[in-house]
BAVOLUM-336169 format. One line per 5 residues: number of its first residue (from 1); for each residue y, z, x of N, C-alpha, C, CB. Coordinates in steps of 0.02 Angstrom, whole numbers. Each point is the difference from the previous one (the first is absolute). Glycine has a CB too. Example, Ala and Ser with C-alpha at 12.3 -4.5 7.8 and 13.67 -1.06 7.14 Angstrom:
<pts>
1 = -284/390/660/59/0/-45/60/0/45/-59/62/-95  112/-98/77/59/3/42/55/37/-39/-32/-108/59
</pts>
This chain:
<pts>
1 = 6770/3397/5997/-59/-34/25/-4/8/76/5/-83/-95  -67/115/114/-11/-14/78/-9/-78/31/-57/116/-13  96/-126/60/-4/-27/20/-54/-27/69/97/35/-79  -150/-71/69/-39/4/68/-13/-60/13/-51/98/-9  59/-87/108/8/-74/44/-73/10/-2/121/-21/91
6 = -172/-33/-84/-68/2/13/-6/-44/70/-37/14/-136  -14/4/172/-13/-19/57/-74/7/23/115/24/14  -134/-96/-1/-64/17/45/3/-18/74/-65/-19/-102  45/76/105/19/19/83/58/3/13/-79/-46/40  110/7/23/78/3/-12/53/-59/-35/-27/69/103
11 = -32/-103/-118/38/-37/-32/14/3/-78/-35/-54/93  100/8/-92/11/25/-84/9/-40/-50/46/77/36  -69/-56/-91/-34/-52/-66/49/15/-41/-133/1/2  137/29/-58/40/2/-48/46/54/-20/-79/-67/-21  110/72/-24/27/67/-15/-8/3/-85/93/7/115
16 = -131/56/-119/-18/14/-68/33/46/-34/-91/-29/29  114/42/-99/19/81/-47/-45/7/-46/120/1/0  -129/81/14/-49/21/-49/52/72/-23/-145/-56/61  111/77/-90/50/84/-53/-37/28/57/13/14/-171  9/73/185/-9/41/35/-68/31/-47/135/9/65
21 = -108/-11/-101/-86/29/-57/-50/-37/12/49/27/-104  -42/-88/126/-68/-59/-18/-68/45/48/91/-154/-2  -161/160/-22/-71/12/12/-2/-38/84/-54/-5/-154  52/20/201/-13/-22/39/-55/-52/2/53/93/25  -108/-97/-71/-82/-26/7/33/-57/-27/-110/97/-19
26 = 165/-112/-33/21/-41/-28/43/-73/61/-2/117/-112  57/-72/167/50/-35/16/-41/-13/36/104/29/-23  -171/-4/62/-30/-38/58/-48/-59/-33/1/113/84  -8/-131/-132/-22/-49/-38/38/-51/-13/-55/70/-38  124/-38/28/40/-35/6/46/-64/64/-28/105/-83
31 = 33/-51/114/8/-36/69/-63/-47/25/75/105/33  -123/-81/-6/-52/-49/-13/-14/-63/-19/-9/79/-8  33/-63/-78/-13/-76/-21/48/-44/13/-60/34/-81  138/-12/77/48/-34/39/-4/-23/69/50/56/-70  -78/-9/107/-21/-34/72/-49/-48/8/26/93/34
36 = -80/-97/-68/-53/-37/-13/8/-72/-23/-41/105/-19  89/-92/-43/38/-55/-31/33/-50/47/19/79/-89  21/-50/125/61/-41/53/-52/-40/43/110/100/15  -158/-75/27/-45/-31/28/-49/-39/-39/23/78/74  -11/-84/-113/-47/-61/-48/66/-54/1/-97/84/-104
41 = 139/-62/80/60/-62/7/13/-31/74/65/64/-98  -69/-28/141/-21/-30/89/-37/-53/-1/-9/103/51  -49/-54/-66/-49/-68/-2/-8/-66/-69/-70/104/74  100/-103/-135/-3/-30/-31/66/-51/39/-71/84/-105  119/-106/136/57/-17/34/-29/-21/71/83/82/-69
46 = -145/-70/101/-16/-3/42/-38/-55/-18/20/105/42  -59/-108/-71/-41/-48/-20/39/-64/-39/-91/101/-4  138/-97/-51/28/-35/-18/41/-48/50/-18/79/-89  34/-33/156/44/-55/47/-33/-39/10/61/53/53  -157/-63/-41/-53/-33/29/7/-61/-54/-81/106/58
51 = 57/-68/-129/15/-51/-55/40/-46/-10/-29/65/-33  111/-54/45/29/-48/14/11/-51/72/32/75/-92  -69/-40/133/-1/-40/49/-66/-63/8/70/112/45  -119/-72/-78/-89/-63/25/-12/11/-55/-69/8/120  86/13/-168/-21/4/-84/-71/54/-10/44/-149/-22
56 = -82/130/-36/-56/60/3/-59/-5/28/38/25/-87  -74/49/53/-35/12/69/-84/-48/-8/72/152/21  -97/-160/21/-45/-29/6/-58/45/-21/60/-71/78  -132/32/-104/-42/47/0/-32/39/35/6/-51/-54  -22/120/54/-55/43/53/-18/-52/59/-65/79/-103
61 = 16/-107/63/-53/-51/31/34/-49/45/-73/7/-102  128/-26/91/28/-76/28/69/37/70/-16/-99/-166  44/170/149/12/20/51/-3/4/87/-7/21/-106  40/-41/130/-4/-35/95/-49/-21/0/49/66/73  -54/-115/-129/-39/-56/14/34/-54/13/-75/40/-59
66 = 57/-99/99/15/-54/30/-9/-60/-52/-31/57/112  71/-107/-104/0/-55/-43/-79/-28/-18/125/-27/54  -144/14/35/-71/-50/-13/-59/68/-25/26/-121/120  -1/198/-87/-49/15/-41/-18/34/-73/-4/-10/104  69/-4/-139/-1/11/-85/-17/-83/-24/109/118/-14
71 = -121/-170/64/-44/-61/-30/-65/18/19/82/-95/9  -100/112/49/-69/0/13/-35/43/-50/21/-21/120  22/76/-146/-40/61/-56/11/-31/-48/14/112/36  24/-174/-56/25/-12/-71/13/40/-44/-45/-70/13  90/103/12/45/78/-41/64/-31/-23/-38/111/86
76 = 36/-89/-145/66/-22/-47/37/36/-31/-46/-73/-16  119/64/37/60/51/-37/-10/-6/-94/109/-32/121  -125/52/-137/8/-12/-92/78/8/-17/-126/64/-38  135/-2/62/52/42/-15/71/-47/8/-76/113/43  83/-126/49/50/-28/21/15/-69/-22/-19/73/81
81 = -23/-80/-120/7/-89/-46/23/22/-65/-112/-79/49  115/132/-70/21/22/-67/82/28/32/-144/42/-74  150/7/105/55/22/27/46/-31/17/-53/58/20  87/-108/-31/42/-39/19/95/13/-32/-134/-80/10  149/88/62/75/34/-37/32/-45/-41/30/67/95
86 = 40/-21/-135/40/-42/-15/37/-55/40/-5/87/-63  6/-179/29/74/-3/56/-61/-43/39/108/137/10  -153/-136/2/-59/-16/70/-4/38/47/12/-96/-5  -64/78/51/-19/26/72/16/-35/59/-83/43/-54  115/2/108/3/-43/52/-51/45/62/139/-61/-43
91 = -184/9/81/-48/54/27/17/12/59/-87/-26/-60  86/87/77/15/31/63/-57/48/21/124/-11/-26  -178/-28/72/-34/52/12/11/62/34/-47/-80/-14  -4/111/-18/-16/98/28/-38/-3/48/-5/65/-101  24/-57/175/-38/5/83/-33/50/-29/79/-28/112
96 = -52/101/-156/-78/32/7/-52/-15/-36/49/77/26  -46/-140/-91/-55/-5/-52/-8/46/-40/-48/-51/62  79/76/-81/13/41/-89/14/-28/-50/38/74/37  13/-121/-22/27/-14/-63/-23/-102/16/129/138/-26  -109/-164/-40/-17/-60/-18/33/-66/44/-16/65/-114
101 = 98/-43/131/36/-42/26/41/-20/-50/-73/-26/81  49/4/-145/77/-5/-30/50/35/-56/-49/-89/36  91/75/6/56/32/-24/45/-25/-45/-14/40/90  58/9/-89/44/-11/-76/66/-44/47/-33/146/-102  37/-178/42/92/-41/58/48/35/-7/-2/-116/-17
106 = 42/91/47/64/41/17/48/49/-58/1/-106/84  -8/77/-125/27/12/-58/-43/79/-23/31/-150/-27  -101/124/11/-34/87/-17/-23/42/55/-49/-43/-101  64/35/149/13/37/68/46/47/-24/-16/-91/87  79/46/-92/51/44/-10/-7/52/-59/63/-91/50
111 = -90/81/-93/1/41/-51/-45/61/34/17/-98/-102  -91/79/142/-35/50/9/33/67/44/-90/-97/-16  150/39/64/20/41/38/61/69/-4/-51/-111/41  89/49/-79/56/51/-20/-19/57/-63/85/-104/35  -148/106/-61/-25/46/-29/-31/56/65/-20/-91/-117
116 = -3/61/149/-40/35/32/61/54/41/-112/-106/4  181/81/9/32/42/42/42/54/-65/12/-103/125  -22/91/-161/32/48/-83/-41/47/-7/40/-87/-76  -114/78/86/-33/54/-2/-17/61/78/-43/-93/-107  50/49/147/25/40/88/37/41/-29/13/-87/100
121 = 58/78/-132/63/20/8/-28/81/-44/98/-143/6  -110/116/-56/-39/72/-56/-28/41/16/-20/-47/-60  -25/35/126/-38/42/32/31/22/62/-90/-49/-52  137/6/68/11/18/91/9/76/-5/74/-117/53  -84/141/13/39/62/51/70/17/-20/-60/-42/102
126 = 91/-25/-104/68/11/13/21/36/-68/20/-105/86  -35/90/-147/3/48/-45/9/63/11/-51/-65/-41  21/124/71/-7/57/12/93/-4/37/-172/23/11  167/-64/60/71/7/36/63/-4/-72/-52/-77/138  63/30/-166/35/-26/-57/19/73/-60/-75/-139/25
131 = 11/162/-29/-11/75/-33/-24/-13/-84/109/63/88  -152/-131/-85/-31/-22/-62/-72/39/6/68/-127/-12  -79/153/-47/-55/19/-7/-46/-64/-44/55/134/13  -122/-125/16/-64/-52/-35/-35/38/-31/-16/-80/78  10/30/-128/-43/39/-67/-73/-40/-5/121/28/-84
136 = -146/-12/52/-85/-16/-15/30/-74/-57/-92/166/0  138/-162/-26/19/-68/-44/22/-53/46/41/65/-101  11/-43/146/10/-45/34/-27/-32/59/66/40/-54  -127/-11/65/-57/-41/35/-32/-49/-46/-24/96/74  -6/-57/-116/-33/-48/-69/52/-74/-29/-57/140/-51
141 = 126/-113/64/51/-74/-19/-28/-45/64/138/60/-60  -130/-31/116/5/-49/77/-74/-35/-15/77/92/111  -136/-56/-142/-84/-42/11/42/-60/-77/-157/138/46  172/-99/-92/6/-73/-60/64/-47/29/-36/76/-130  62/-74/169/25/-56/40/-27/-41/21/50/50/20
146 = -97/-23/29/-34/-35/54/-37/-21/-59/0/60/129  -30/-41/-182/-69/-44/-32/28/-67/-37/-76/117/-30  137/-77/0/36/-57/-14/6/-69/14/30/80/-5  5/-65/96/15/-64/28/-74/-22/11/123/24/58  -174/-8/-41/-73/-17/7/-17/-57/-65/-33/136/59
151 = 35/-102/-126/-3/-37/-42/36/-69/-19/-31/104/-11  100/-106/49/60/-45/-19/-60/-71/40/162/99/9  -177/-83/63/-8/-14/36/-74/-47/-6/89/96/36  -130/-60/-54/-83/-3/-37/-4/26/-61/-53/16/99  84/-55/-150/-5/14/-82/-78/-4/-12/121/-60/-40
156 = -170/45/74/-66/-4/-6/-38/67/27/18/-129/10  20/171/19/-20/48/45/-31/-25/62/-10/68/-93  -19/0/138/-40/-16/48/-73/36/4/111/-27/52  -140/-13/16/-66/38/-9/4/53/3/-51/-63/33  -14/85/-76/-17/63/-15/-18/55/54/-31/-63/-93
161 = -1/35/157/5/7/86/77/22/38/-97/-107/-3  155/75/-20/45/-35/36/34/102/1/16/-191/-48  12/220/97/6/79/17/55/9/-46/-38/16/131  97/-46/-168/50/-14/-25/-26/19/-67/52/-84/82  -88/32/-122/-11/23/-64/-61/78/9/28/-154/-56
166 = -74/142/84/-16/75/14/50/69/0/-75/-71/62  122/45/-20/58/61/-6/24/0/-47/30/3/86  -29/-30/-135/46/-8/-71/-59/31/-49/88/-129/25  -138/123/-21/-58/17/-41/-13/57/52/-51/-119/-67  58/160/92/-20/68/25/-85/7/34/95/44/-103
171 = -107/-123/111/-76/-7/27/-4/-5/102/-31/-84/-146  89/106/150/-12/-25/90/-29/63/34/114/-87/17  -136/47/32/-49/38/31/18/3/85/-92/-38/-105  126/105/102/24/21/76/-52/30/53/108/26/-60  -167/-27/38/-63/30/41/5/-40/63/-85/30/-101
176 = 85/3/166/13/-31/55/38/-22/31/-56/-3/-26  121/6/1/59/-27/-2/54/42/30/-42/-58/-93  95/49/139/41/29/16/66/12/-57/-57/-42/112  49/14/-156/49/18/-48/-37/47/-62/71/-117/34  -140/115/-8/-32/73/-43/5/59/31/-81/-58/-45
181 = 106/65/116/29/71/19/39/20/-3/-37/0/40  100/-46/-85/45/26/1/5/28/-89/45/-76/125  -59/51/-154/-30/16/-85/-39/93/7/-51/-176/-33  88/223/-2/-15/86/-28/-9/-13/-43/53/72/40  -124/-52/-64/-33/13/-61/52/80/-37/-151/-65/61
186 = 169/36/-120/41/49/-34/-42/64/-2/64/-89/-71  -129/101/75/-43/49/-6/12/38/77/-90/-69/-97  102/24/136/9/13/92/52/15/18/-62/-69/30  112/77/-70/82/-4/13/13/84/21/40/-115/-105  -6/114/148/38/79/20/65/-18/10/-92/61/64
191 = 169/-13/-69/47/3/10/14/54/44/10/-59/-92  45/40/129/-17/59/52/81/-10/10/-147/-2/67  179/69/-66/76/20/16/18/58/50/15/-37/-115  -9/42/165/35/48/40/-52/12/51/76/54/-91  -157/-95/92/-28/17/26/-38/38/-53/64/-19/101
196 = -53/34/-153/-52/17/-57/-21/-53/-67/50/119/33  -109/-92/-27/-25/-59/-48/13/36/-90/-116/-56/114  148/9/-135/9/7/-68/-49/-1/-51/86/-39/36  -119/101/-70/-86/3/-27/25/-29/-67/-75/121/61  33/-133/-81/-14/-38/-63/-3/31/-50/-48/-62/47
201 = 36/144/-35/5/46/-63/47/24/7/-92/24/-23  159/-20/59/63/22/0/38/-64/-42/-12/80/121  87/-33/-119/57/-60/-27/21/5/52/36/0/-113  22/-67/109/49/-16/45/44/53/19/-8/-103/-42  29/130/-15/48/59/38/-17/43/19/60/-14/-44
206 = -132/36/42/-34/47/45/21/2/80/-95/-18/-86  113/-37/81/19/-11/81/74/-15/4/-115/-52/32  135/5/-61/66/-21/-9/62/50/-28/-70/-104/-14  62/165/-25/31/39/-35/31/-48/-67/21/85/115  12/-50/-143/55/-16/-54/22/-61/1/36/99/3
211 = 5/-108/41/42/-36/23/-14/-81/-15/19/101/81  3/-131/-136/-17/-81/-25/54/-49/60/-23/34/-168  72/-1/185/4/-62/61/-13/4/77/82/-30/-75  -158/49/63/-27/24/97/-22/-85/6/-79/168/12  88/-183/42/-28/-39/28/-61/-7/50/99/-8/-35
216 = -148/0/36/-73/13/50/-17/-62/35/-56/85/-80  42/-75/150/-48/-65/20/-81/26/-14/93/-50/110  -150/12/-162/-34/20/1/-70/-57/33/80/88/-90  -129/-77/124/-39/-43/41/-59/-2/-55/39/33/136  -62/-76/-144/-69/-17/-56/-67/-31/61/95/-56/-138
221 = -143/89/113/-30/4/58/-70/6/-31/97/53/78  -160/-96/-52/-77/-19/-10/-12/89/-11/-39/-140/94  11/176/-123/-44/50/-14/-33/0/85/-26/-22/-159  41/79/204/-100/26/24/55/-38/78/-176/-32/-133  248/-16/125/6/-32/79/42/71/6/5/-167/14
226 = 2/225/-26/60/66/34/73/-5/-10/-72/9/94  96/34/-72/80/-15/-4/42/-32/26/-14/67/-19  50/-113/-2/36/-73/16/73/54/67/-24/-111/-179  39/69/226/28/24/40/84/6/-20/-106/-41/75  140/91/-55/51/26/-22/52/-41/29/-50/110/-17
231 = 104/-106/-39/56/-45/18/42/16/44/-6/-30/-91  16/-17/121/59/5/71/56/35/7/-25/-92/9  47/151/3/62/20/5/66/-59/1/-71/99/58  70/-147/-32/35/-36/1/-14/-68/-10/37/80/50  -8/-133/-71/-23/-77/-8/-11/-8/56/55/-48/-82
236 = -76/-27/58/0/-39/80/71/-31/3/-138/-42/9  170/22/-55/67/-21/30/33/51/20/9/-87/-60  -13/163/49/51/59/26/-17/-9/53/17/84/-74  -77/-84/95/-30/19/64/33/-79/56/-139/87/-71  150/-138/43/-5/-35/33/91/11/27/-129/-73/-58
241 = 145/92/12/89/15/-17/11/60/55/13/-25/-155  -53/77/163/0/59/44/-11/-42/59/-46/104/-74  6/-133/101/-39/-21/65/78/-38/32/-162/-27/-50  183/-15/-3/49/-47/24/62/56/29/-37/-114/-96  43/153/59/76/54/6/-26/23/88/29/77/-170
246 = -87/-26/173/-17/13/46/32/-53/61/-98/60/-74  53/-128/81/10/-44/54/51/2/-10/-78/-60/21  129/40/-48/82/-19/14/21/61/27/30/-83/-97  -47/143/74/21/75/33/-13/-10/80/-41/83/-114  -25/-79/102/-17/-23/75/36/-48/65/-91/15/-77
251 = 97/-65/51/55/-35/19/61/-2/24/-54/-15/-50  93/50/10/54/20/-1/3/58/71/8/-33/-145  -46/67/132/9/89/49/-34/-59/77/-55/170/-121  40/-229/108/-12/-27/99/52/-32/9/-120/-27/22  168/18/-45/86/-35/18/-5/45/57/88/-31/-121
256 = -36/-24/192/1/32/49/47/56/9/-43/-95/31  54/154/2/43/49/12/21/48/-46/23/-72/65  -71/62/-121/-10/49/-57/-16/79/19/-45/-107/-61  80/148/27/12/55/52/-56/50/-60/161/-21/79  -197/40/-33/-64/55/-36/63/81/-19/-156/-53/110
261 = 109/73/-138/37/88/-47/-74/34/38/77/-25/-174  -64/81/206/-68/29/-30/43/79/-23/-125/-72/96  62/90/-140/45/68/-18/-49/47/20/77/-33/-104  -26/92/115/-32/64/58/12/74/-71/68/-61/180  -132/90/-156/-24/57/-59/-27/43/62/-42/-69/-134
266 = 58/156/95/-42/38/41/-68/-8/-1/78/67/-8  -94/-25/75/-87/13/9/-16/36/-61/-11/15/133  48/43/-144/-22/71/-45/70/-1/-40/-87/88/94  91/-46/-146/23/28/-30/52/50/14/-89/-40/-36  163/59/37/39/48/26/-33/66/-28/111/-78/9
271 = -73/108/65/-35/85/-18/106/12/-36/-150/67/155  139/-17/-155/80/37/-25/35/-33/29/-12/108/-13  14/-78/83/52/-32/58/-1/-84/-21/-34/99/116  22/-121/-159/-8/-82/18/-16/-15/47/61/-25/-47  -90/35/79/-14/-39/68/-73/-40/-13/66/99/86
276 = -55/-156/-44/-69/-54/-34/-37/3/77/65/-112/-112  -142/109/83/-47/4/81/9/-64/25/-103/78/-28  147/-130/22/-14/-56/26/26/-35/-48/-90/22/66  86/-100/-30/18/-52/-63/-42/-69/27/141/52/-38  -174/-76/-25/-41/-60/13/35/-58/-25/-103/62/-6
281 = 112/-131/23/2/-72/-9/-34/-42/-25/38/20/62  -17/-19/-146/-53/-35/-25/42/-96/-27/-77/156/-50  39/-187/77/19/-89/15/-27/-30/-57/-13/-12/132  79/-21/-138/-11/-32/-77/-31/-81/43/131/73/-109  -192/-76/81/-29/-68/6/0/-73/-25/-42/81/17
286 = 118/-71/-70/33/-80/-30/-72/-19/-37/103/-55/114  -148/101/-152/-57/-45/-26/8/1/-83/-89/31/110  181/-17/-134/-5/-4/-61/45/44/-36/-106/-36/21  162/43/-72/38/67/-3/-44/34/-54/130/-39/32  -108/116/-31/-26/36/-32/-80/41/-9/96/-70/-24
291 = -112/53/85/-86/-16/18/-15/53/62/-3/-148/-30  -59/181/4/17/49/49/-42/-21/63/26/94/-88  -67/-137/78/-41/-46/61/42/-27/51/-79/-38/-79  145/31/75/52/-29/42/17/52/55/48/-71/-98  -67/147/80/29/50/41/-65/19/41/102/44/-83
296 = -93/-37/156/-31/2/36/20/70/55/-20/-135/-39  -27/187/69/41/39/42/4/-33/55/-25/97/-43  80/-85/97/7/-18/66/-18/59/43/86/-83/-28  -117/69/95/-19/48/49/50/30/23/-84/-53/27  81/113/6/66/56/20/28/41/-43/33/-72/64
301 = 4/114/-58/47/66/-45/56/-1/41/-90/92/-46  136/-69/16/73/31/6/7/67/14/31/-75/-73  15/106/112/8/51/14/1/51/-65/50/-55/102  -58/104/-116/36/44/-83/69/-2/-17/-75/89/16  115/-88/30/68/-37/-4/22/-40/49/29/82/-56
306 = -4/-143/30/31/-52/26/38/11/86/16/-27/-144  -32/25/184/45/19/44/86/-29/-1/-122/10/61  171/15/-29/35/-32/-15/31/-62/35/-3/98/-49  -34/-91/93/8/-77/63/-33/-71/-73/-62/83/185  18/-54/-245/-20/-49/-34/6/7/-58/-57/-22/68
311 = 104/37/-80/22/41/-91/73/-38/20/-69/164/-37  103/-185/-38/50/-9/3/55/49/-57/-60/-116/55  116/108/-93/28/50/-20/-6/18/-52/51/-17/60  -63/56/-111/-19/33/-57/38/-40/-55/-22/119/59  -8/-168/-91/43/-48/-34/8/47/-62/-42/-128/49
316 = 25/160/-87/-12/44/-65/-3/69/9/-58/-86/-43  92/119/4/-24/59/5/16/50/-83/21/-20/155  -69/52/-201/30/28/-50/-37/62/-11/41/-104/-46  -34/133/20/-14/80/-37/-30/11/-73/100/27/64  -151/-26/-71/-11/21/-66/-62/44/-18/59/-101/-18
321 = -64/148/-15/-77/32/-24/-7/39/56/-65/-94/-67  114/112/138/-23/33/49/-26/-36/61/-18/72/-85  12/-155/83/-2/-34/53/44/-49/27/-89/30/-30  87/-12/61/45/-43/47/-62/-95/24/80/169/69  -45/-199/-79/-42/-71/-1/58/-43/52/-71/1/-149
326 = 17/-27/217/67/-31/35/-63/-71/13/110/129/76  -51/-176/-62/-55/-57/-11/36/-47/57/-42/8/-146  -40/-22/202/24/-18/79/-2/-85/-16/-64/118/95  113/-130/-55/-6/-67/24/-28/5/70/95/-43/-72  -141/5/87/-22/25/66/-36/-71/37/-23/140/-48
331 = 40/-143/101/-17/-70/33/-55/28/77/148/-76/-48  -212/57/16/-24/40/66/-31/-40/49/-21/94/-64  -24/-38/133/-22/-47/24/-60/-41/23/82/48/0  -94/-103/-26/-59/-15/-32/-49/-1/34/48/-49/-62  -24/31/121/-52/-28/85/-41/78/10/115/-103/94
336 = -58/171/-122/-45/67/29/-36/13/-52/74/58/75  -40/-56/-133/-80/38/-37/-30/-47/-46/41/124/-8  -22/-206/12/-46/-58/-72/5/-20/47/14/-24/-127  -73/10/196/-2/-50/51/-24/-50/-31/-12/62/89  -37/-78/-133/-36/-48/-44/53/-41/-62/-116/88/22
341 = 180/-45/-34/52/-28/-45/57/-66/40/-11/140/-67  47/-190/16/25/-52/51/72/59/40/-38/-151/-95  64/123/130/64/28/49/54/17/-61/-17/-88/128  11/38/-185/75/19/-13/-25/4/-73/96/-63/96  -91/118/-138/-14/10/-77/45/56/-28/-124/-35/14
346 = 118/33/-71/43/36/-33/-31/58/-45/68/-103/9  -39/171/1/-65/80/-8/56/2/-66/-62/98/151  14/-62/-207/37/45/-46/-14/56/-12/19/-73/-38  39/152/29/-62/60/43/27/34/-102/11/41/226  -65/-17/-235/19/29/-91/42/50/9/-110/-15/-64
351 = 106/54/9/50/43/11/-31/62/36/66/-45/-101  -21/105/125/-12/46/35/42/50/-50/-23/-61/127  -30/124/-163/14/52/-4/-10/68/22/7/-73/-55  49/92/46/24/51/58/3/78/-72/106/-113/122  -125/168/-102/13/60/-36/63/16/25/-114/40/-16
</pts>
């Protein structure tokens, strides 16, 4: 079974398996309705926290409306006189005027609530980290939870208005709504992997090959918005893990009396004679090991050979293949040809071959 992380945008939702054979037109239907699904449980949990907090919802009509003026209209809850939880109500009004004010007591609170965090858990993110995959059942278990405790709660049900039983009856209405932009019409759905979008008349392994344990991050994405932006070479915690190494590097190389290297390379290339046109000073800049941004050239050249007022004694010397390889220790002097280098540093000169 392939394994695929799904993601919209960069963030990440679930992790799904499908067979490497499966119809592509199929798994993007698939994903879809699972994504679609989870965000109905958001908002069914979203609303339910309200429920247990100011109880249900008030009518259209009676909405941020004010006490004296649902007397002056003589507008009447029907509903919220029928709706009455288990257990009683204790009223806690709603500052924004949605809901009725009363609430369930302490007791079916708890029930609404600790349901309400069982079905979070089914849906969360953290699933994907954990390496649980979500299925289209186990969204559908997390909504008959939540209706459940709804019912325990209001064995009478609720209004027919109230966004809760709407979500349970498949009648809500996201027109205008910021939680209707986040809802892909399964007809609108694209998958998109590597920076290519996965067509609907291909299979999966058209792209994926053979291979039943590939793993993919794949991005699901509105039809007609383009291609979702490509994943980061690195996390944000690597990155944050790199940044930190850096500064402490950094750090470290400004301790006082820390003695710089720079290392010295010819201008050119030896002719036969070995002899080099020169030699340049290139200064390691402490901005990191292994990095070639750290190496910097220094101003001035070296004689083609070392003089010997600034050469010291031939620490190495061996024979092989026809060259002779002698390797200088050499302490030079810095003030004449790296006037821009500090007074006192330490040169390393490569090797020198000789015919």
């Amino acid at each position: 079974m392939v394994l695929l992380h799904v993601k919209r945008g960069d963030e990440s939702q679930f992790l799904l398996q499908a067979p490497g054979s499966t119809e592509l037109e199929e798994l993007t239907v698939q994903v879809a309705r699972v994504y679609n699904a989870r965000l109905k449980v958001q908002r069914v949990c979203s609303e339910m926290e309200e429920l247990a907090e100011h109880g249900v919802f008030l009518p259209p009509n009676m909405q941020g409306l004010t006490d004296d003026q649902i007397e002056e209209l003589k507008l009447r809850d029907e509903w919220g006189e029928k709706c009455v939880p288990s257990g009683g109500s204790v009223f806690k009004k709603d500052d924004i005027g949605r809901r009725n004010g009363q609430a369930p007591d302490e007791k079916m609170k708890q029930v609404l609530k600790k349901t309400i965090e069982e079905a979070k858990a089914i849906i969360s993110k953290k699933q994907a980290e954990a390496g649980v995959c979500v299925t289209m059942e186990m969204v559908k278990d997390a909504l008959d939870q939540l209706r459940g405790a709804v019912m325990i709660v209001y064995p009478m049900g609720l209004p027919p208005y109230d966004p809760i039983r709407m979500e349970f009856e498949n009648k809500e209405d996201l027109s205008g709504t910021q939680a209707g932009l986040s809802v892909i019409e399964e007809s609108e759905a694209q998958l998109w992997w590597a920076a290519k979008e996965l067509r609907r008349t291909k299979k999966l392994s058209d792209y994926v090959g053979k291979n039943e344990k590939t793993k993919i991050i794949v991005k699901i994405q509105q039809r007609g918005q383009g291609a979702p932006a490509r994943e980061p070479v690195i996390s944000s915690e690597e990155q944050k893990q790199l940044m930190l190494y850096y500064h402490r590097r950094q750090e470290e190389l400004k301790v006082p009396g820390r003695q710089k290297v720079f290392r010295i390379r010819p201008l050119a290339p030896p002719e036969r004679t070995g002899q080099f046109g020169g030699w340049r000073a290139l200064l390691d800049a402490g901005r990191g090991p292994c990095c070639s941004s750290r190496l910097s050239w220094a101003t001035g050249t070296l004689p083609a050979v070392p003089p010997a007022s600034e050469s010291g004694s031939i620490l190495a010397g061996r024979r092989g293949a026809g060259v002779w390889t002698q390797v200088f220790s050499v302490s030079v002097d810095v003030a004449k040809h790296f006037p821009e280098m500090p007074s006192s540093a330490t040169f390393l000169f490569p090797e020198i071959g000789r015919k």
